[in-house]
C-alpha atoms as a printed R data frame, in Angstrom:
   type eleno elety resid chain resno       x      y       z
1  ATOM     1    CA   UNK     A     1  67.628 89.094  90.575
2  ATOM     2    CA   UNK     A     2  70.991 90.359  91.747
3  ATOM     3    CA   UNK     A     3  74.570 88.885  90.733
4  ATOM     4    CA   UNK     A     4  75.555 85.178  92.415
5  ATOM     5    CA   UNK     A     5  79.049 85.862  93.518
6  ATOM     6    CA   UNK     A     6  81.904 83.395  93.655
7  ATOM     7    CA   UNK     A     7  81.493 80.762  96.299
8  ATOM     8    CA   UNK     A     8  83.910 78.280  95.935
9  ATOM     9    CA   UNK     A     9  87.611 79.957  97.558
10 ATOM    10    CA   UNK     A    10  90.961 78.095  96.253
11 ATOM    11    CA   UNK     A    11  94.349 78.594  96.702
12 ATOM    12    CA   UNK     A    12  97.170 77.880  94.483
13 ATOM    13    CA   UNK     A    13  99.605 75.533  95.924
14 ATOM    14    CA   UNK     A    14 101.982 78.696  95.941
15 ATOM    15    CA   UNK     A    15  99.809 80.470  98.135
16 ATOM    16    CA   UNK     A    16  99.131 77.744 100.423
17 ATOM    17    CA   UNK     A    17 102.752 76.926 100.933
18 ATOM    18    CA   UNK     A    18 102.896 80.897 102.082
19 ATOM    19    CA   UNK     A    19 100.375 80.405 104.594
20 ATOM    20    CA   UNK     A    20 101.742 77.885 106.350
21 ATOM    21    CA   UNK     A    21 105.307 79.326 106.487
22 ATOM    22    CA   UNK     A    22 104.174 82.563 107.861
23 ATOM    23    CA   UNK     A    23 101.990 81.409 110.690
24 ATOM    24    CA   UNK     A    24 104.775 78.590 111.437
25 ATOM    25    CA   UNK     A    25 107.531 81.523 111.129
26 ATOM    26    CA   UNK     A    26 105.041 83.766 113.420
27 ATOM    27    CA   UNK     A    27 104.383 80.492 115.878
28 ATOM    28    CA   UNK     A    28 108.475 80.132 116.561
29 ATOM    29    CA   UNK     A    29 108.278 83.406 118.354
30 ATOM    30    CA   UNK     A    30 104.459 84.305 119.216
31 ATOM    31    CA   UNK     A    31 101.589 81.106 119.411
32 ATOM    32    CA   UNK     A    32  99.310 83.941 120.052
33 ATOM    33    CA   UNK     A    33 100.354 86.145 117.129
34 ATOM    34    CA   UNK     A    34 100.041 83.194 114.774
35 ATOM    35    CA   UNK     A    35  96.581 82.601 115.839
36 ATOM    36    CA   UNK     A    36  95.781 86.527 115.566
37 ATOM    37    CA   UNK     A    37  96.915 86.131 111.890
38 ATOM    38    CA   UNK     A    38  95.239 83.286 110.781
39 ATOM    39    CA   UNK     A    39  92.501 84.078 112.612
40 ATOM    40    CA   UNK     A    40  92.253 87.649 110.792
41 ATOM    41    CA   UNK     A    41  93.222 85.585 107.371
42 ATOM    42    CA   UNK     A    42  89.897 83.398 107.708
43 ATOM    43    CA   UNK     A    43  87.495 86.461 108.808
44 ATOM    44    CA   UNK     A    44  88.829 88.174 105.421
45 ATOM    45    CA   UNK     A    45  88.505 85.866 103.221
46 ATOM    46    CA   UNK     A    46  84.757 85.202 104.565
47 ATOM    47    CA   UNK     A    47  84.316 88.515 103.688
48 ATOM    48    CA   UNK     A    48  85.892 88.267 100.136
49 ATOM    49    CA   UNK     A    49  83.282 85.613  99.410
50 ATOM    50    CA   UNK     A    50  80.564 87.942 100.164
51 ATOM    51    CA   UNK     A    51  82.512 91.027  98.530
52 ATOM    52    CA   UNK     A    52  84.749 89.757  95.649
53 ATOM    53    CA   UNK     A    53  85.628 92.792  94.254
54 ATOM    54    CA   UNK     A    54  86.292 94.434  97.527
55 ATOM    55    CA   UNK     A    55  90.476 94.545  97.051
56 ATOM    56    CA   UNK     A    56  92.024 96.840  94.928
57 ATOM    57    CA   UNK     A    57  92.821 96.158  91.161
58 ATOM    58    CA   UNK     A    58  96.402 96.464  90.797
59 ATOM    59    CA   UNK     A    59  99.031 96.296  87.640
60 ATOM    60    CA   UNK     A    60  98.302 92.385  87.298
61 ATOM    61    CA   UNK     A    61  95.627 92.392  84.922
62 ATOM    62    CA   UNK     A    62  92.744 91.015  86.825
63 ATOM    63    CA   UNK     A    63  94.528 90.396  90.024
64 ATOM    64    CA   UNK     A    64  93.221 92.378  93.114
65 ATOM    65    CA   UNK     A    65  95.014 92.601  96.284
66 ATOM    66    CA   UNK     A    66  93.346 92.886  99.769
67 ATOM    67    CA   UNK     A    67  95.777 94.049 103.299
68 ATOM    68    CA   UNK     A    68  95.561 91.570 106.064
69 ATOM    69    CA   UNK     A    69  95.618 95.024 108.772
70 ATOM    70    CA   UNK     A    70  96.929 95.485 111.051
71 ATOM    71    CA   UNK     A    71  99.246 93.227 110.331
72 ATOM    72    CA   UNK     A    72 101.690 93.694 107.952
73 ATOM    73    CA   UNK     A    73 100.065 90.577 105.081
74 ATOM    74    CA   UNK     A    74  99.143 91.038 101.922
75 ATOM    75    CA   UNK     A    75  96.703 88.797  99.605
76 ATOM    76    CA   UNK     A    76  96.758 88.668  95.797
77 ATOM    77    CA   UNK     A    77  93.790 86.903  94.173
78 ATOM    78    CA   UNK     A    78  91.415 86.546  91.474
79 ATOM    79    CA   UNK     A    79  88.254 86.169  90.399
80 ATOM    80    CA   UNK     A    80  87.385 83.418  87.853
81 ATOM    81    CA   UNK     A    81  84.009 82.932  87.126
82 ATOM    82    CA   UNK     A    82  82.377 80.622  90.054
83 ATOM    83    CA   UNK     A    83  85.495 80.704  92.380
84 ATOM    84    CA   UNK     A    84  87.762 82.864  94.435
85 ATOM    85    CA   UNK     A    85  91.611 81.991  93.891
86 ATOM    86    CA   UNK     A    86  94.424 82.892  96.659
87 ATOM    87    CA   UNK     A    87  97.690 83.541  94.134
88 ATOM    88    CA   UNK     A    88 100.438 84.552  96.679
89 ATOM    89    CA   UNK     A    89 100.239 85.421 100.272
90 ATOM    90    CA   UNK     A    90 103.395 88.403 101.503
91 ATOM    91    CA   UNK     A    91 104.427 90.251 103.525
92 ATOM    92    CA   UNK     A    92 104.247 94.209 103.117
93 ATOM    93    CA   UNK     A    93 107.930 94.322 103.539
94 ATOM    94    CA   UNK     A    94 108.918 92.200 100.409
95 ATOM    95    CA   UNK     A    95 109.383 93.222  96.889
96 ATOM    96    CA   UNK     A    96 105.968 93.623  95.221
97 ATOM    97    CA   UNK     A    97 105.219 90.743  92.585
């Protein structure tokens, strides 16, 4: 029998918080474009339940980061035994964590 990934998919309140200013700060100036982006947000992270490991290890010992393309998002997360958890949610153009 293969491995049971991960279902459950939680965010930190950090990461939340991230969310919602982005697609409000993306709303102000393009409804559509906010939709686009959380749209694309959901469809990945449907994805990262089926493929946990799918994002790329990076210097944050056991934190993995996926690209929201095309647009210019970036998710940190990890995964912790039965769950998926969102850390932070940035933009490409900020200062890495």
């Amino acid at each position: 029998m293969g491995k049971v990934w991960p279902v459950k998919l939680r965010y930190t309140p950090r990461a939340l918080s991230e969310v919602e200013r982005a697609i409000s700060y993306i709303a102000e100036r393009s409804p559509e474009g906010a939709r686009n982006v959380a749209d694309r947000l959901n469809h990945l992270l449907i994805l990262l339940r089926e493929h946990p490991f799918s994002g790329t290890s990076n210097r944050y010992r056991g934190t993995r980061t996926l690209f929201l393309k095309p647009h210019p998002y970036m998710v940190y997360y990890q995964v912790r035994n039965d769950e998926i958890v969102v850390l932070r949610f940035r933009h490409t153009s900020r200062r890495a964590l």
